[in-house]
mmCIF file of the N, C-alpha and C atoms, coordinates in Angstrom:
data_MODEL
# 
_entry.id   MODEL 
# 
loop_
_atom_site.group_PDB 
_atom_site.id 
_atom_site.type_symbol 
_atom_site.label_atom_id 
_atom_site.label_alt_id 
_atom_site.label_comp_id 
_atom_site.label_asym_id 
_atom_site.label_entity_id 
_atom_site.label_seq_id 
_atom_site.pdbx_PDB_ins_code 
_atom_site.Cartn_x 
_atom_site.Cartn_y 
_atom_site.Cartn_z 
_atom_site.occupancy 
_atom_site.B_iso_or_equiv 
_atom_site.pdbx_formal_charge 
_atom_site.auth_seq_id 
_atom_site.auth_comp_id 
_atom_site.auth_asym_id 
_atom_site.auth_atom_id 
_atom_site.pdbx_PDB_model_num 
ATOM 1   N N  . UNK A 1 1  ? -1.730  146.855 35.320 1.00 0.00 ? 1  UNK A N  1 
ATOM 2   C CA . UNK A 1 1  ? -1.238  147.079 33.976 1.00 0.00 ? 1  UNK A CA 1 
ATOM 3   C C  . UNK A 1 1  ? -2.201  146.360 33.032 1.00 0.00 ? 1  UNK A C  1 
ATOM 4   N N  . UNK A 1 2  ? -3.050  146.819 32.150 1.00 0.00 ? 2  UNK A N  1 
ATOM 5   C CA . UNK A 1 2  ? -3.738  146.396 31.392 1.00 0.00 ? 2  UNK A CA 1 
ATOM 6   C C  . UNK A 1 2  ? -3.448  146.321 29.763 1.00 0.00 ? 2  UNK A C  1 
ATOM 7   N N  . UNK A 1 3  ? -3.541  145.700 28.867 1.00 0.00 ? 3  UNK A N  1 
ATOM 8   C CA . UNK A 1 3  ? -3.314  145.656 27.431 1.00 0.00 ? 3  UNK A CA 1 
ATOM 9   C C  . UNK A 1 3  ? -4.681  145.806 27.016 1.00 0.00 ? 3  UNK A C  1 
ATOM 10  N N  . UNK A 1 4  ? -4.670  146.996 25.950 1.00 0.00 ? 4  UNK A N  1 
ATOM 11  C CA . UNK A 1 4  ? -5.535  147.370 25.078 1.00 0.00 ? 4  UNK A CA 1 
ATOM 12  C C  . UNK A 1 4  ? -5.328  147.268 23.292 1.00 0.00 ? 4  UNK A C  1 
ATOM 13  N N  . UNK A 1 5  ? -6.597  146.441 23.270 1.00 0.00 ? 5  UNK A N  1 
ATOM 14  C CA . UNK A 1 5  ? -6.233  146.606 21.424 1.00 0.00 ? 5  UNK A CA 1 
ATOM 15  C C  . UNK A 1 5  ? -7.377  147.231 20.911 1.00 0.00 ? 5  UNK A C  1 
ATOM 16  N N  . UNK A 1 6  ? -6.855  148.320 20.608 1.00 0.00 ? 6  UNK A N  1 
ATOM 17  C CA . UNK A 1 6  ? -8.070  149.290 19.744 1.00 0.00 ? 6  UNK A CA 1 
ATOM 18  C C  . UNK A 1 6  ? -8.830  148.433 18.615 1.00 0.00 ? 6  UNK A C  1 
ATOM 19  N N  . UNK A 1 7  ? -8.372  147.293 18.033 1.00 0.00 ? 7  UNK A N  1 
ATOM 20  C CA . UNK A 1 7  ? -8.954  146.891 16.824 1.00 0.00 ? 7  UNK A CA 1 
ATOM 21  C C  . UNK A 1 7  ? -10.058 145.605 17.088 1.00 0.00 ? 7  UNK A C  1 
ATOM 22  N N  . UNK A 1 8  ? -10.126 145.446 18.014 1.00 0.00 ? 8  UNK A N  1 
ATOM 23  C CA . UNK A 1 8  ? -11.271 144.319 18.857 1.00 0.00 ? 8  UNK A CA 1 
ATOM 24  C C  . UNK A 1 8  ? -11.879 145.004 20.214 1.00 0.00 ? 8  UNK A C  1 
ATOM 25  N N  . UNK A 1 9  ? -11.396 146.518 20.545 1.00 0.00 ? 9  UNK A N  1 
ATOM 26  C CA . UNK A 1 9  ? -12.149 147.357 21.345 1.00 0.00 ? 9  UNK A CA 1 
ATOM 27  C C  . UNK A 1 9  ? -12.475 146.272 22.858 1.00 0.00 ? 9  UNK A C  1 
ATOM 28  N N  . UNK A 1 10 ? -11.282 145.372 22.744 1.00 0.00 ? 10 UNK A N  1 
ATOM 29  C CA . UNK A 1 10 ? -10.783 144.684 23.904 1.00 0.00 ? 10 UNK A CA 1 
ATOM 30  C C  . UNK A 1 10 ? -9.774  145.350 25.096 1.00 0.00 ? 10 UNK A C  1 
ATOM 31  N N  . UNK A 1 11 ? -10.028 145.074 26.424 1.00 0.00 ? 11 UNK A N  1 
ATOM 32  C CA . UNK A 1 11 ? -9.191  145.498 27.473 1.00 0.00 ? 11 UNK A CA 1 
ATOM 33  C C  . UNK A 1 11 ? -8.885  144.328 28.176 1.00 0.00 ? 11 UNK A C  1 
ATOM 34  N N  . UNK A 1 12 ? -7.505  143.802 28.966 1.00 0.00 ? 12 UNK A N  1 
ATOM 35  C CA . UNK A 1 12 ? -7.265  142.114 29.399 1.00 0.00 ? 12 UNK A CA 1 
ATOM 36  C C  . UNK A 1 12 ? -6.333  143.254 30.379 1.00 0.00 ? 12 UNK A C  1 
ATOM 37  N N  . UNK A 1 13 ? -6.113  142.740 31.577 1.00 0.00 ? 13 UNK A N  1 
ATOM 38  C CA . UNK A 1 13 ? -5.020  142.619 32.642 1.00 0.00 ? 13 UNK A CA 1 
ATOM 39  C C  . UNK A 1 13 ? -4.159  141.908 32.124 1.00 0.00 ? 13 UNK A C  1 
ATOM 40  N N  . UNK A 1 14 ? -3.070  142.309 32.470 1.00 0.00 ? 14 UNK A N  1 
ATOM 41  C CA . UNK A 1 14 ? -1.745  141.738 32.419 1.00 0.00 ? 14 UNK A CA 1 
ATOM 42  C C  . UNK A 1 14 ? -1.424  141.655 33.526 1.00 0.00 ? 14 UNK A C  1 
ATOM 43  N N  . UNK A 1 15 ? -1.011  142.623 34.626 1.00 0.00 ? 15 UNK A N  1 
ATOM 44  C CA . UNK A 1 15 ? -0.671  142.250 35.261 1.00 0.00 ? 15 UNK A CA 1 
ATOM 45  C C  . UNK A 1 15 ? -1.157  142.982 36.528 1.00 0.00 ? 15 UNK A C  1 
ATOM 46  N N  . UNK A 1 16 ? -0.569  142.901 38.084 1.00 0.00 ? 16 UNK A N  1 
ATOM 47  C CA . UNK A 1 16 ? -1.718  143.821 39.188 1.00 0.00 ? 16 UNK A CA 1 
ATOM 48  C C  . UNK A 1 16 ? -2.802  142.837 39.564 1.00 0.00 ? 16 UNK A C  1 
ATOM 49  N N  . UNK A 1 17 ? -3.009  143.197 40.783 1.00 0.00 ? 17 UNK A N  1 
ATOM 50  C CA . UNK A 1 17 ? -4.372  142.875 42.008 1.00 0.00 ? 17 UNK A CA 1 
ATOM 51  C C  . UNK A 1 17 ? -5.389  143.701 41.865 1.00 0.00 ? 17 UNK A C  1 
ATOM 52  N N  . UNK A 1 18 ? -5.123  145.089 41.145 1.00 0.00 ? 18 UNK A N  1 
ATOM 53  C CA . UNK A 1 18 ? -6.170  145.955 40.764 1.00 0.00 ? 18 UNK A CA 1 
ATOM 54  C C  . UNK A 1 18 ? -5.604  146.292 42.292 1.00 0.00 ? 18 UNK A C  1 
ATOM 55  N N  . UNK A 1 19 ? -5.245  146.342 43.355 1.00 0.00 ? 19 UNK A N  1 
ATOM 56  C CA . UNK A 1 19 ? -5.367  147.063 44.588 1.00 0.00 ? 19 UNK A CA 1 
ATOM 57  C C  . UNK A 1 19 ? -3.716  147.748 44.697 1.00 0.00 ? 19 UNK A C  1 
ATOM 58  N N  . UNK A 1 20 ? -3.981  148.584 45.088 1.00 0.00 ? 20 UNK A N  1 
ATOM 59  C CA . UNK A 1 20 ? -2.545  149.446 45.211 1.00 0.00 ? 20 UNK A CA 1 
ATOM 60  C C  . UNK A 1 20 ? -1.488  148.979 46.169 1.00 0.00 ? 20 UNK A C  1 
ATOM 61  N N  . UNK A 1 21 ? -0.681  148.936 46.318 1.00 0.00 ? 21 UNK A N  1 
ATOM 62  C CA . UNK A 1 21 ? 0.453   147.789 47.119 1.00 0.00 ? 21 UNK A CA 1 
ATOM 63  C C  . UNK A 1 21 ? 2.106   147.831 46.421 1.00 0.00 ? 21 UNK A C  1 
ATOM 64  N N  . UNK A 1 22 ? 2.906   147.035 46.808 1.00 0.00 ? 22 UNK A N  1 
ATOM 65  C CA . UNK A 1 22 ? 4.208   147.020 46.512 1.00 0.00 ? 22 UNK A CA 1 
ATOM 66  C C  . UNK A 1 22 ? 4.179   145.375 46.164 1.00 0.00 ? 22 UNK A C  1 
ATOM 67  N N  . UNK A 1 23 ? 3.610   144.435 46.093 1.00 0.00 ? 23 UNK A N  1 
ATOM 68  C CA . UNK A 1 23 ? 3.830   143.501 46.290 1.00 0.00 ? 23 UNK A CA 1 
ATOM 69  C C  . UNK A 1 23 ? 4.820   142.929 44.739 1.00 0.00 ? 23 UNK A C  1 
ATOM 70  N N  . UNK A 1 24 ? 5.425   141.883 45.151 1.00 0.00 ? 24 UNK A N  1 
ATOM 71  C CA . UNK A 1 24 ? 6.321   141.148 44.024 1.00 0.00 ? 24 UNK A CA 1 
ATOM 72  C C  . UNK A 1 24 ? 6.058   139.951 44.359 1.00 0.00 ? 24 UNK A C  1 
ATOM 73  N N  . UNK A 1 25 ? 5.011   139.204 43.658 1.00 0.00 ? 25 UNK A N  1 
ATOM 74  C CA . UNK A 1 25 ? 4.292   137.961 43.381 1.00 0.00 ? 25 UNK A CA 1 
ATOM 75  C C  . UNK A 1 25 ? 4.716   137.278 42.715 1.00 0.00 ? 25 UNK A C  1 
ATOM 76  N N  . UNK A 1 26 ? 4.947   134.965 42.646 1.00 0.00 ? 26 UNK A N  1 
ATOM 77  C CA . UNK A 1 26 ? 5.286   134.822 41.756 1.00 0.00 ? 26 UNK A CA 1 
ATOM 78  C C  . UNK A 1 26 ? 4.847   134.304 40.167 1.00 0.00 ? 26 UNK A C  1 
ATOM 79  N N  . UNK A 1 27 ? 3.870   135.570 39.899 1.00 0.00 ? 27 UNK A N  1 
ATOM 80  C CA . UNK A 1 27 ? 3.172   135.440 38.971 1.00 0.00 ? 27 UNK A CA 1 
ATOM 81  C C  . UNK A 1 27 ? 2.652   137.355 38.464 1.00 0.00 ? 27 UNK A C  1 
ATOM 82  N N  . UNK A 1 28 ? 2.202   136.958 37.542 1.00 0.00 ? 28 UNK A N  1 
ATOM 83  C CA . UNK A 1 28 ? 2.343   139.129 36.870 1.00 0.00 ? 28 UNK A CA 1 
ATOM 84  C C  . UNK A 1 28 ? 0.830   139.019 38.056 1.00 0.00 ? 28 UNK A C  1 
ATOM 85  N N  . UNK A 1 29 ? 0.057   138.226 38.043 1.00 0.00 ? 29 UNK A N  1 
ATOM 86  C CA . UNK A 1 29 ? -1.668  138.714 38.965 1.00 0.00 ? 29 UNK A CA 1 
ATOM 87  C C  . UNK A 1 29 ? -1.310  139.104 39.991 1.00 0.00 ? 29 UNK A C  1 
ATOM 88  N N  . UNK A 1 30 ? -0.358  138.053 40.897 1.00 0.00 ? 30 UNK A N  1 
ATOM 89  C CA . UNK A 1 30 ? 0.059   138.552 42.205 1.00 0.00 ? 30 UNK A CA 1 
ATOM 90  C C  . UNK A 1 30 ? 0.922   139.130 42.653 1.00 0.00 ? 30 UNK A C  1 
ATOM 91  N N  . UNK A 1 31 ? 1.174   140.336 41.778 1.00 0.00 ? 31 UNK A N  1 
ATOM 92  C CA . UNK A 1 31 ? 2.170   141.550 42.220 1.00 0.00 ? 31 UNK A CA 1 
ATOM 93  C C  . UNK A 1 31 ? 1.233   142.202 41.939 1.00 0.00 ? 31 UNK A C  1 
ATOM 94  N N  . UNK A 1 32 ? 1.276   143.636 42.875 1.00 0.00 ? 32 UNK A N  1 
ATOM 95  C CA . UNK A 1 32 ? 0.897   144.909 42.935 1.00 0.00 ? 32 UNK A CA 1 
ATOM 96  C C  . UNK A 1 32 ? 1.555   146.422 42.661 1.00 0.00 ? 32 UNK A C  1 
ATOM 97  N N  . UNK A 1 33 ? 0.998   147.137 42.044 1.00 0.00 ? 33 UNK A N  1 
ATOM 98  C CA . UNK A 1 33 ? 1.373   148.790 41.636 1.00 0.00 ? 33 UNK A CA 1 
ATOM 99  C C  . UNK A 1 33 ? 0.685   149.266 42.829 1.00 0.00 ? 33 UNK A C  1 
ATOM 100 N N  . UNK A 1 34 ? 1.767   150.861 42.889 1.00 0.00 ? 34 UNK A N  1 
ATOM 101 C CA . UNK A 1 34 ? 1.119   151.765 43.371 1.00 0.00 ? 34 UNK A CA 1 
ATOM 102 C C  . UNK A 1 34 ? 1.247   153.328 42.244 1.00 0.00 ? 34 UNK A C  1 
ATOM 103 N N  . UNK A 1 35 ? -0.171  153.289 41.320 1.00 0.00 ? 35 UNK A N  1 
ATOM 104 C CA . UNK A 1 35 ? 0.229   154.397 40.576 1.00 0.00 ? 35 UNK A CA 1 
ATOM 105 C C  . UNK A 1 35 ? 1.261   154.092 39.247 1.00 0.00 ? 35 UNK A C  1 
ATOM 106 N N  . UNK A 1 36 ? 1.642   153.295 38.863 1.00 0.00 ? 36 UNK A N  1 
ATOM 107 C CA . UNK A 1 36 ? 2.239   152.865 37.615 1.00 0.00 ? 36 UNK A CA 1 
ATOM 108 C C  . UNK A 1 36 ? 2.006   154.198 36.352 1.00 0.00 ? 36 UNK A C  1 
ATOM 109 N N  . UNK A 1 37 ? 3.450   154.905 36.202 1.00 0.00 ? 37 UNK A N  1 
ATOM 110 C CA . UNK A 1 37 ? 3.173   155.667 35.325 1.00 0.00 ? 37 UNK A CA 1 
ATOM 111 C C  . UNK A 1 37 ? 3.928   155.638 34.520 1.00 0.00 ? 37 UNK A C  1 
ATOM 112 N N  . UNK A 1 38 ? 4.043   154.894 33.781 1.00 0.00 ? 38 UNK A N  1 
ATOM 113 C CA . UNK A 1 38 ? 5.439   155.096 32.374 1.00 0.00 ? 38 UNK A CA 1 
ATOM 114 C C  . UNK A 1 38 ? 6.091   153.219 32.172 1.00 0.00 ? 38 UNK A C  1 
ATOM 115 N N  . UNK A 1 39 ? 5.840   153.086 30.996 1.00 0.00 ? 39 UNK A N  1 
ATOM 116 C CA . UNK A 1 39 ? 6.006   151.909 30.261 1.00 0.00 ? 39 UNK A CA 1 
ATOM 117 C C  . UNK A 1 39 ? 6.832   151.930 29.333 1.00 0.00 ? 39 UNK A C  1 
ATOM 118 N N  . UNK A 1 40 ? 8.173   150.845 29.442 1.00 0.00 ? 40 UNK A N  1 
ATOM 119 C CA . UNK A 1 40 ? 8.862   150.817 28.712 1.00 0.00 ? 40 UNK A CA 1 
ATOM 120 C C  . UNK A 1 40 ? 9.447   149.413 28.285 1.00 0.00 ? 40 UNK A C  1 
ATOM 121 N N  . UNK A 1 41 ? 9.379   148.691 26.753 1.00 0.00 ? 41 UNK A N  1 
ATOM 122 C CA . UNK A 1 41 ? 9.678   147.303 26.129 1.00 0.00 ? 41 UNK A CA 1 
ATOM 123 C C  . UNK A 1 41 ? 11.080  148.008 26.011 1.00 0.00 ? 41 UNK A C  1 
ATOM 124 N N  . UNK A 1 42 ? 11.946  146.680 26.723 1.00 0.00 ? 42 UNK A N  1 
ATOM 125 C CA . UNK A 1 42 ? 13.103  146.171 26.068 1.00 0.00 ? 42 UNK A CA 1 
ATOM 126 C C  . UNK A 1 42 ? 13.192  146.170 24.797 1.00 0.00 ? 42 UNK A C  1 
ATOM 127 N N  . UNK A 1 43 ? 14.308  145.617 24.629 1.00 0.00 ? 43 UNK A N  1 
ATOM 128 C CA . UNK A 1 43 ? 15.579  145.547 23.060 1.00 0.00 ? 43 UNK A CA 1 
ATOM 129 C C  . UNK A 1 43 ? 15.155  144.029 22.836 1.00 0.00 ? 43 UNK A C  1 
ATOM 130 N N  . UNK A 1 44 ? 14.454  143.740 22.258 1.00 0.00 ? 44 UNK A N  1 
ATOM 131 C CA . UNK A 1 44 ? 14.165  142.424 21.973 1.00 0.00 ? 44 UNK A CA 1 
ATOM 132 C C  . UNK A 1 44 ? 12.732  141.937 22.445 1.00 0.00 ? 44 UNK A C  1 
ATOM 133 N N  . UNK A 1 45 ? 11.861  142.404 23.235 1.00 0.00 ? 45 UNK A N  1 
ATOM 134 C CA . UNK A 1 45 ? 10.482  143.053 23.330 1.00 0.00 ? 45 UNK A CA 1 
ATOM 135 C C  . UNK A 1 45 ? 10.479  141.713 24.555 1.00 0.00 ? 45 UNK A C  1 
ATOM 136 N N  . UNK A 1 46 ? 10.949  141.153 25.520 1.00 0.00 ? 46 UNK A N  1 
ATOM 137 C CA . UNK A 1 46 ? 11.270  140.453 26.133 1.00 0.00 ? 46 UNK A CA 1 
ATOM 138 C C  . UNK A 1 46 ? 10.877  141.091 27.860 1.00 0.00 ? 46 UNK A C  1 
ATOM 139 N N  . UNK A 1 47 ? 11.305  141.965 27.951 1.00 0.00 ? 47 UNK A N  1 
ATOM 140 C CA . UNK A 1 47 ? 11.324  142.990 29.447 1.00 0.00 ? 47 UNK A CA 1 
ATOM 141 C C  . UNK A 1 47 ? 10.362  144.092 29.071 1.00 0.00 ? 47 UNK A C  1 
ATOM 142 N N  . UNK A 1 48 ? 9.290   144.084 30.251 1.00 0.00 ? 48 UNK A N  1 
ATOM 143 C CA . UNK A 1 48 ? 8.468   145.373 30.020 1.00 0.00 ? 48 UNK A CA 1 
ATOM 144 C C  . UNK A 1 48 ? 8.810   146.286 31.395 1.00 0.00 ? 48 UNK A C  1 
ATOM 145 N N  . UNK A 1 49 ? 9.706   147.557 30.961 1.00 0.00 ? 49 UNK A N  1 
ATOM 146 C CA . UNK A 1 49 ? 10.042  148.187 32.547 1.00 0.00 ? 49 UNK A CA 1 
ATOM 147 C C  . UNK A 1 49 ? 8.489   149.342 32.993 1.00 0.00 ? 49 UNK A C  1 
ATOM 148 N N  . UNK A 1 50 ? 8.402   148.875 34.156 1.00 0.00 ? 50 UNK A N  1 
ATOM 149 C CA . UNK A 1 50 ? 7.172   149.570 34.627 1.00 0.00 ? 50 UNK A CA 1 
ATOM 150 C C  . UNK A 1 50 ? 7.729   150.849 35.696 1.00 0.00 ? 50 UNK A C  1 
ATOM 151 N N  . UNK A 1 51 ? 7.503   152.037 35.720 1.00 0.00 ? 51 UNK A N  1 
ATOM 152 C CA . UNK A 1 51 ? 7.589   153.144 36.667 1.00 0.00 ? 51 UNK A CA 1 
ATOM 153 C C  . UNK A 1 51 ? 6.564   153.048 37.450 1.00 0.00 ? 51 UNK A C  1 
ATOM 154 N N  . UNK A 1 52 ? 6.540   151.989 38.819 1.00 0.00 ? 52 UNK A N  1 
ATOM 155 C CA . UNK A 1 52 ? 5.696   152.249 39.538 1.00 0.00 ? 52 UNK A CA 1 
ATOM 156 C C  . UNK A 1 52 ? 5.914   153.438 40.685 1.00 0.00 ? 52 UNK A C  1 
ATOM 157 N N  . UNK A 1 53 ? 5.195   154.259 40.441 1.00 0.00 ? 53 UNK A N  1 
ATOM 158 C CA . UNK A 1 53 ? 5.658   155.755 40.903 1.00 0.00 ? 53 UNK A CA 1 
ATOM 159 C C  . UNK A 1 53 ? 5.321   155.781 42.387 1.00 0.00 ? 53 UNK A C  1 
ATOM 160 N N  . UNK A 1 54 ? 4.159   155.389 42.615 1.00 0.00 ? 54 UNK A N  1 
ATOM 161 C CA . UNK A 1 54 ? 3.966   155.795 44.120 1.00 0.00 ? 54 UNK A CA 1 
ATOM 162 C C  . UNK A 1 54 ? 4.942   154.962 45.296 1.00 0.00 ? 54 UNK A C  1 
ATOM 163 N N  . UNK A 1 55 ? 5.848   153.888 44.838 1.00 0.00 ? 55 UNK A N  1 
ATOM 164 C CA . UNK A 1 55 ? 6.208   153.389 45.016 1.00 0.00 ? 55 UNK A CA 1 
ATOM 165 C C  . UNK A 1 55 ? 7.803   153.134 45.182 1.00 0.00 ? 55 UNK A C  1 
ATOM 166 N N  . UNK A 1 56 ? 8.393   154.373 43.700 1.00 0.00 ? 56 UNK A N  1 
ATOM 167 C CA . UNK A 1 56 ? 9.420   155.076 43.477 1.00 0.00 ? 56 UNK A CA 1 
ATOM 168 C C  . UNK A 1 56 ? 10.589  153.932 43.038 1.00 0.00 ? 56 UNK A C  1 
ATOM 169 N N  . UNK A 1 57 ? 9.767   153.388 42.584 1.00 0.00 ? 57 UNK A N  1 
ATOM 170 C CA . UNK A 1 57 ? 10.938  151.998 41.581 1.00 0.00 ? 57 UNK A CA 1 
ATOM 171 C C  . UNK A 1 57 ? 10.657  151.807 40.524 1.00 0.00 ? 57 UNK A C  1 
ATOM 172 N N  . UNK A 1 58 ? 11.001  151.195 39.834 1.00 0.00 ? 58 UNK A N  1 
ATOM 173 C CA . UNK A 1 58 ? 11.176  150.299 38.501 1.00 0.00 ? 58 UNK A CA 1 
ATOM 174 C C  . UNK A 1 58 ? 10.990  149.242 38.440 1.00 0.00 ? 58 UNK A C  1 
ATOM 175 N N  . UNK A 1 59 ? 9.493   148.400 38.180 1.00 0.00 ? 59 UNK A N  1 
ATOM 176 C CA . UNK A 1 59 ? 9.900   147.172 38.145 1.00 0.00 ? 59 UNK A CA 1 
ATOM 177 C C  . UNK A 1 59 ? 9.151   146.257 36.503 1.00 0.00 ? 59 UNK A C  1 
ATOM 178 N N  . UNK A 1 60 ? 9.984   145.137 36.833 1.00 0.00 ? 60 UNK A N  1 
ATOM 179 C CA . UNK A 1 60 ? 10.778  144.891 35.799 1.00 0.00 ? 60 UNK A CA 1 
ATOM 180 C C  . UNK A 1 60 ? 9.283   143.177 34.907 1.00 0.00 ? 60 UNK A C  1 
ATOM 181 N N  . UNK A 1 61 ? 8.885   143.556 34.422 1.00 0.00 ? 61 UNK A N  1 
ATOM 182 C CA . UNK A 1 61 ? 7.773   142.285 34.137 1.00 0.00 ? 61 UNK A CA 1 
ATOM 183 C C  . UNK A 1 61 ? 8.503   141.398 32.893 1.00 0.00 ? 61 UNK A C  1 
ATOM 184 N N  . UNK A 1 62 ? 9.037   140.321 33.084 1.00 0.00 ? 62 UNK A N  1 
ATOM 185 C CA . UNK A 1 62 ? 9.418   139.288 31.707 1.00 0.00 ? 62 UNK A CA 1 
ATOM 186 C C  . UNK A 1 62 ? 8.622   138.623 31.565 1.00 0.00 ? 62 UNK A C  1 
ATOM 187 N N  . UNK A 1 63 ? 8.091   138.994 29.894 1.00 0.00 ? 63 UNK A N  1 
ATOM 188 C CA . UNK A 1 63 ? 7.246   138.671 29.381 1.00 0.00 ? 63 UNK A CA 1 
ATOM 189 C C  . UNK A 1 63 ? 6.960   137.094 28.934 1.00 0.00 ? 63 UNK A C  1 
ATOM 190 N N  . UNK A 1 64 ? 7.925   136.674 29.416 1.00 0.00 ? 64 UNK A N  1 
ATOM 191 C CA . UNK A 1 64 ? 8.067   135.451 28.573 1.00 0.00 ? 64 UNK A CA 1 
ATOM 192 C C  . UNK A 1 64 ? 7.897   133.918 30.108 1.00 0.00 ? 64 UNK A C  1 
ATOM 193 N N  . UNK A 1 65 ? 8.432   134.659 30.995 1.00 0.00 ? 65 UNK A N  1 
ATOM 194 C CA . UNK A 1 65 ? 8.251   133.646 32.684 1.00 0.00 ? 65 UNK A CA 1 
ATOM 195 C C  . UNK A 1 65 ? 7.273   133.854 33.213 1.00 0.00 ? 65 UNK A C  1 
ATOM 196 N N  . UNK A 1 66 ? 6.754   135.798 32.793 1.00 0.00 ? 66 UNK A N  1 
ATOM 197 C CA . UNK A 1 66 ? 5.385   136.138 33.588 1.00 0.00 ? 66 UNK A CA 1 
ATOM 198 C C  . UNK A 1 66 ? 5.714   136.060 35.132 1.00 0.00 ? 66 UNK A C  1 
ATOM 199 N N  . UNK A 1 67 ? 7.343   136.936 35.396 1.00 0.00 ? 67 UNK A N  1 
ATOM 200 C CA . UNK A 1 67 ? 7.124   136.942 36.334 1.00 0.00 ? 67 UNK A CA 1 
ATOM 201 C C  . UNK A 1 67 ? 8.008   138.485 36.767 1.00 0.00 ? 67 UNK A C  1 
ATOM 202 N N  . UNK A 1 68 ? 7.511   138.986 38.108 1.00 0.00 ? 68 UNK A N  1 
ATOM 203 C CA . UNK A 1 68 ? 8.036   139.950 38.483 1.00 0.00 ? 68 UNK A CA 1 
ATOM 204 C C  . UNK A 1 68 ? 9.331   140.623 39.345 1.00 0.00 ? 68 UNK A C  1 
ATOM 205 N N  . UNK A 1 69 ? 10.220  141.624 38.755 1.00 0.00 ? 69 UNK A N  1 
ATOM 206 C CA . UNK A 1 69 ? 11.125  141.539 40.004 1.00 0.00 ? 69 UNK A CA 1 
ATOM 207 C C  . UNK A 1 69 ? 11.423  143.207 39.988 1.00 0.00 ? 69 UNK A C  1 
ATOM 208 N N  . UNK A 1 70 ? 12.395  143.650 40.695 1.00 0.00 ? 70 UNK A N  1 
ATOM 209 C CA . UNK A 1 70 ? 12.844  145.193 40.908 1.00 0.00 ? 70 UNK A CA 1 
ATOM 210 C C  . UNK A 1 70 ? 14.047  145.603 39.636 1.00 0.00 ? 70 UNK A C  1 
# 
């Protein structure tokens, strides 16, 4: 999962091994996607829900512990 800001033509990881996997790390680096397709902020911009598709879950990144769960 990467963050892009068009206005400094910057790209940063957020979160992911970059390698495809299921993993739930306790940290956003050391969890893994497989195929991540669809991003969605919570009601209070707190929870970022991730559709990791190849994977066929939902998981769940808080933005604020930086950490991962289902």
């Amino acid at each position: 999962i990467k963050v892009v800001d068009p206005k400094t033509k910057q790209c940063r990881v957020l979160a992911g091994t970059g390698k495809a996997g299921n993993g739930l790390g306790p940290s956003f680096l050391d969890s893994s996607f497989n195929e991540p397709g669809g991003l969605c902020l919570g009601e209070g911009g707190k929870l970022l829900y991730v559709a990791d598709t190849n994977n066929h879950c939902i998981k769940v990144l808080d933005l604020e512990t930086k950490t991962v769960s289902l």
